[in-house]
C-alpha positions in Angstrom: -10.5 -14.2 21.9 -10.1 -10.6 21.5 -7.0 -8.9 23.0 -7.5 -6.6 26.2 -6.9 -3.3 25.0 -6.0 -0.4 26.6 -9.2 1.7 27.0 -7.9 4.9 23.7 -6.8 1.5 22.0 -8.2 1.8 18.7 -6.4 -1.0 16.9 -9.2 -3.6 15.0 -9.5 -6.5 16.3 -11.9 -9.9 15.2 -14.4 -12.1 18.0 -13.8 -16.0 16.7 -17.4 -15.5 15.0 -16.3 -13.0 12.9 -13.3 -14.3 12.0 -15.2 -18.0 10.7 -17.7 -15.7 9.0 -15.5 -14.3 6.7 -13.4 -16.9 6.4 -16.3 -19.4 5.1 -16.9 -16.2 2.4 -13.6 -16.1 0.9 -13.3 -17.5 -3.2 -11.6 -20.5 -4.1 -9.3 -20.5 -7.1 -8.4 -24.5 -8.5 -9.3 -23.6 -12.2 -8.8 -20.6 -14.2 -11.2 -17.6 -13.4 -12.5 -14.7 -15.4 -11.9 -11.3 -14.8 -15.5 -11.1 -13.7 -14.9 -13.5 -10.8 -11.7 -11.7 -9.6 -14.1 -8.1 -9.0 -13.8 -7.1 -5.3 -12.7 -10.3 -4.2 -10.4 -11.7 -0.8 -8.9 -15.0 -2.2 -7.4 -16.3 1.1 -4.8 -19.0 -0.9 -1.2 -19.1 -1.8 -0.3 -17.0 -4.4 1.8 -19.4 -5.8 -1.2 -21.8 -6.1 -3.0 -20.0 -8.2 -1.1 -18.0 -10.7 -1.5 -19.6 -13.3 -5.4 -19.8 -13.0 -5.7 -15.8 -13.3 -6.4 -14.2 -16.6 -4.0 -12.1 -18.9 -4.0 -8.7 -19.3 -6.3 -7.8 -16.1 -4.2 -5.7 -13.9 -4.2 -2.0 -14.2 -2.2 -1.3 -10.9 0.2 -4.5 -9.4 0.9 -3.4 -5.6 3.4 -6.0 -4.5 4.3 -6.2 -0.5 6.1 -8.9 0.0 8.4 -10.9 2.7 11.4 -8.8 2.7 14.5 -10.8 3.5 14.4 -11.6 7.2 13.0 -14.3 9.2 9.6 -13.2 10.4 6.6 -15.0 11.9 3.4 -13.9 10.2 0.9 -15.8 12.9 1.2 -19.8 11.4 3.3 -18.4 8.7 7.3 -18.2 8.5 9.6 -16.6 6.4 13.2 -17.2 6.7 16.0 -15.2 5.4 18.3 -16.6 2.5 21.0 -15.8 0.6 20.9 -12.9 -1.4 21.1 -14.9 -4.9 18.4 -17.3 -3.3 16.3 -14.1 -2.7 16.9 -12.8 -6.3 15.6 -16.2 -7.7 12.7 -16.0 -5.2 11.4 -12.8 -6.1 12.2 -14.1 -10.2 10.0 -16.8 -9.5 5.9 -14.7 -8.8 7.4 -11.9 -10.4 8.1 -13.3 -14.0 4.7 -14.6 -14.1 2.8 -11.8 -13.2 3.6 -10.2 -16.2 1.1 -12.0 -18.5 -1.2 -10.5 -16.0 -0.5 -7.2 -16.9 -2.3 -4.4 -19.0 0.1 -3.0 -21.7 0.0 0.7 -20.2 -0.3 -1.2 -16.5 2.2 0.2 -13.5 3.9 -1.8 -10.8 4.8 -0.8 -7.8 6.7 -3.3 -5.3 8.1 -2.7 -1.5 11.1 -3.3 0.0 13.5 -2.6 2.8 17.8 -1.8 2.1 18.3 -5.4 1.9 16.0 -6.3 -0.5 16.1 -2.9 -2.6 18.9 -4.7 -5.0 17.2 -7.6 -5.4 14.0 -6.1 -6.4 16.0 -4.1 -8.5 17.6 -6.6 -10.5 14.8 -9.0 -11.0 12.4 -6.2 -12.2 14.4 -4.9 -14.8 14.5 -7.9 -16.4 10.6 -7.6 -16.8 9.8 -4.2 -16.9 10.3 -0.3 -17.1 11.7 1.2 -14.2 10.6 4.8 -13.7 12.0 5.7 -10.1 12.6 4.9 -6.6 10.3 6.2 -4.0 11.8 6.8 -0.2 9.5 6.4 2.8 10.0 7.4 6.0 8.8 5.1 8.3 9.6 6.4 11.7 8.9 3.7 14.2 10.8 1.8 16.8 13.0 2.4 19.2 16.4 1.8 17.1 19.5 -0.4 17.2 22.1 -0.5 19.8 25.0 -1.0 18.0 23.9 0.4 14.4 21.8 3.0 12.8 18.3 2.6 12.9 16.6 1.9 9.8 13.6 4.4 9.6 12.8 3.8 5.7 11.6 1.4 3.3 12.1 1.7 -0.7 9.3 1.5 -3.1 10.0 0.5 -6.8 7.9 2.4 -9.5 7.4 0.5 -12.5 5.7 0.1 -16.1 5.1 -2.3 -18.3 5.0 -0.5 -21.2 5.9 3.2 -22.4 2.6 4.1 -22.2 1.4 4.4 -18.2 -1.2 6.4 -16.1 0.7 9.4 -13.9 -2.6 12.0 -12.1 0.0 14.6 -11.4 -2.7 16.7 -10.2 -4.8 13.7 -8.1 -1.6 13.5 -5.7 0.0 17.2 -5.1 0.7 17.8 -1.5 -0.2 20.8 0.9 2.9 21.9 3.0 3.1 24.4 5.9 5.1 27.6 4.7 7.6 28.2 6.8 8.6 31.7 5.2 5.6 33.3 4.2 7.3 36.0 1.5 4.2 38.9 -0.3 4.3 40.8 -3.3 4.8 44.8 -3.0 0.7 44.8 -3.0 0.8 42.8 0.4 -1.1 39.6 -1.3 1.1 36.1 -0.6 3.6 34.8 -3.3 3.3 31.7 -4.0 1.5 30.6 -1.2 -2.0 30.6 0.3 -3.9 31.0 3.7 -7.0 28.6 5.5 -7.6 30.3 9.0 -4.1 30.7 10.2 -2.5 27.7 8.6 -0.3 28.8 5.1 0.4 26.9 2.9 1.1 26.3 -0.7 0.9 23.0 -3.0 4.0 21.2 -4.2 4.4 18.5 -7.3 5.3 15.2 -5.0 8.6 13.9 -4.8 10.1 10.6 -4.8 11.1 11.3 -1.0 7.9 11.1 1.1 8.2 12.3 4.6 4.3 12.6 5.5 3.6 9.6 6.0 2.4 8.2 9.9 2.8 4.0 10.3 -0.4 3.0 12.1 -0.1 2.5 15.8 -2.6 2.0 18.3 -4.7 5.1 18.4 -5.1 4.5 14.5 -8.5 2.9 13.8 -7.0 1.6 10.5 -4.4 -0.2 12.5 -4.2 -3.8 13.0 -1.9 -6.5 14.6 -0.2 -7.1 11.4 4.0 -6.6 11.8 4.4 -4.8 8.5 1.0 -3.0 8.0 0.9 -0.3 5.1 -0.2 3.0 5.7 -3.9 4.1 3.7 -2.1 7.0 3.0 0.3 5.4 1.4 -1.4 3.6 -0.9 -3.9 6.0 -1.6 -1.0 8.3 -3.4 0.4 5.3 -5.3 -3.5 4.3 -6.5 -4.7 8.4 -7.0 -1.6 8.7 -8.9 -1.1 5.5 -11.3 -5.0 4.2 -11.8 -8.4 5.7 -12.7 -11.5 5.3 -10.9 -13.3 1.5 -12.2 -9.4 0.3 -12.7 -8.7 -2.5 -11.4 -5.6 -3.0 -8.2 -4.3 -6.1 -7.5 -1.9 -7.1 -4.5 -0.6 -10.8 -4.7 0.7 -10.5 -0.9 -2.7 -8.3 0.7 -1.5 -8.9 4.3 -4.3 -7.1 6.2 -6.0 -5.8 3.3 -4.6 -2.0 3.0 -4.6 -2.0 -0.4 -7.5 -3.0 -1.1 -9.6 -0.6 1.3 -7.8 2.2 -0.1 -8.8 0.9 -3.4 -12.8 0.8 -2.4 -12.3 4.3 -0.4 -11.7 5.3 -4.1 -13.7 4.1 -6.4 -11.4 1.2 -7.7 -12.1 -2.4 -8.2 -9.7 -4.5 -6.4 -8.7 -7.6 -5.8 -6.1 -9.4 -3.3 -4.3 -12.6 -2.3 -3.4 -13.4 1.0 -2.2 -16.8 2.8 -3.1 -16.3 6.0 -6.5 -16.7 6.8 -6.9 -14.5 10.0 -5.4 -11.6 8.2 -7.8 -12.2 5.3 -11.0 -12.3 7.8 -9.2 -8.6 8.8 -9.0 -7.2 5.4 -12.4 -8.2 4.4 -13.7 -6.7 8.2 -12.0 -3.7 7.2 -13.5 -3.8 3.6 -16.9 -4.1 5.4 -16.2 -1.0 7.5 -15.2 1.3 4.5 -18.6 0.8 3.6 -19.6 3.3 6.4 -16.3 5.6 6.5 -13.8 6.6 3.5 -11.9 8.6 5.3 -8.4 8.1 4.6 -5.9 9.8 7.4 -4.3 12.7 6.2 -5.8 13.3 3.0 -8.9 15.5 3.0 -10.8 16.9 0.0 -8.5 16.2 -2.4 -5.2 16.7 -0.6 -2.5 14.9 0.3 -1.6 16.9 3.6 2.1 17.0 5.2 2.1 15.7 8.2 0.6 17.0 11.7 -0.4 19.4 9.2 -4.2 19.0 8.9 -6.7 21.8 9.8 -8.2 21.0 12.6 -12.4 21.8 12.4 
């Protein structure tokens, strides 16, 4: 059954129906695959089932969001915190095999909280290239009582090889001048004007601060406990992949990725256990059909936040 919303409750839900129709459409991997039969596709399995049925070399862009190191409940699902060793070694044991998948000039990126930061850390430089450490502000919740409440999450940019896609220009961002400064002549300096909103375009940093979790007036938003932003994934897939490229995320969760991927012209593919949030991401797949819109970035334009013009 659907959950009663509230009546400006935009969060996507599935009727039973749905969720059995997608489900009965998913792939099943039990023998190795082609690259042509991984194009677009939901594979609602374990990843650690199937890894060693994928193909080599296939991956332009690895997104990896997995269990961070706390006990959570995703629906049937359970992850329980270990041991900080116990979490290197579990993170050693997907990662170190994904590599075959890999391109040579392919790019990684993988997510994690302060806890799991070091261990991503270690294990991946074992493997790979570590080019920086992006910083997220994910401002949501309403904080700790006797501690400081955690309002970020790290993401780890990586490379194969020394060779790697970077669109500088695909993911500049559009901030609100605070200090409008002109030349003699009265014409703006380094900045420009759109109706009353100035402005003026900045490279992007590793420190991102425009970025809005999904919540319940979002229609990307779903009941998933750690759901992705589009906009977040849109800059790491404008920036480190080409259109026809192909993005792959082993842990798809409610299926982020991979819309973000079809809103822009990649091929995709993603893994996920749980079958009701496969039946999501392949509703929400359906939907992008219809609507590419991607909140906060408009024609081009990763937009700071609250920012946007409004039309």
């Amino acid at each position: 059954m659907i959950k009663k919303r509230a009546p400006l409750n935009r969060t996507l839900s599935l009727l039973a129906e749905e969720e059995q129709k997608y489900i009965s459409s998913f792939q099943i991997i039990d023998k190795p695959v082609k690259v042509s039969e991984l194009i677009n596709r939901i594979i609602n399995q374990d990843i650690f089932h199937i890894l060693d049925y994928l193909p080599d070399s296939f991956i332009d862009l690895l997104f990896i969001d997995p269990p961070y190191n706390l006990s959570k409940k995703y629906n049937e699902h359970e992850f329980r915190s270990m041991h900080h060793n116990d979490y290197e070694e579990w993170v050693d044991s997907w990662l170190s095999k994904m590599i075959r998948l890999l391109k040579p000039d392919a790019s990684i990126y993988i997510c994690c909280d302060w806890r799991s930061s070091p261990a991503v850390f270690n294990i991946a430089g074992k493997y790979l290239y570590i080019r920086n450490r992006i910083t997220w502000e994910r401002e949501k919740g309403r904080g700790a009582s006797a501690n400081w409440k955690n309002c970020y999450e790290d993401i780890w940019f990586m490379t194969k090889g020394e060779e790697y896609t970077f669109n500088l220009e695909a993911v500049k961002v559009r901030r609100k001048v605070l200090a409008p400064y002109k030349h003699e002549n009265g014409m703006p300096k380094d900045w420009e004007q759109d109706n009353n909103l100035k402005f003026r375009i900045t490279h992007p940093s590793n420190l991102w601060t425009d970025i809005t979790v999904p919540f319940w007036s979002m229609p990307e938003n779903t009941d998933h406990p750690t759901q992705k932003p589009e906009k977040l994934l849109a800059k790491i897939i404008l920036a480190s992949s080409d259109e026809k490229d192909m993005v792959f995320d082993p842990f798809a969760g409610s299926g982020t990725t991979l819309v973000a991927a079809k809103k822009l012209n990649r091929n995709y593919c993603g893994v996920e256990i749980d079958s009701k949030y496969a039946a999501l991401c392949a509703k929400r797949l359906e939907l992008a059909e219809r609507d590419k819109s991607i909140q906060g970035f408009e024609d081009g334009v990763f937009w700071e936040r609250n920012s946007i013009r409004k039309k």
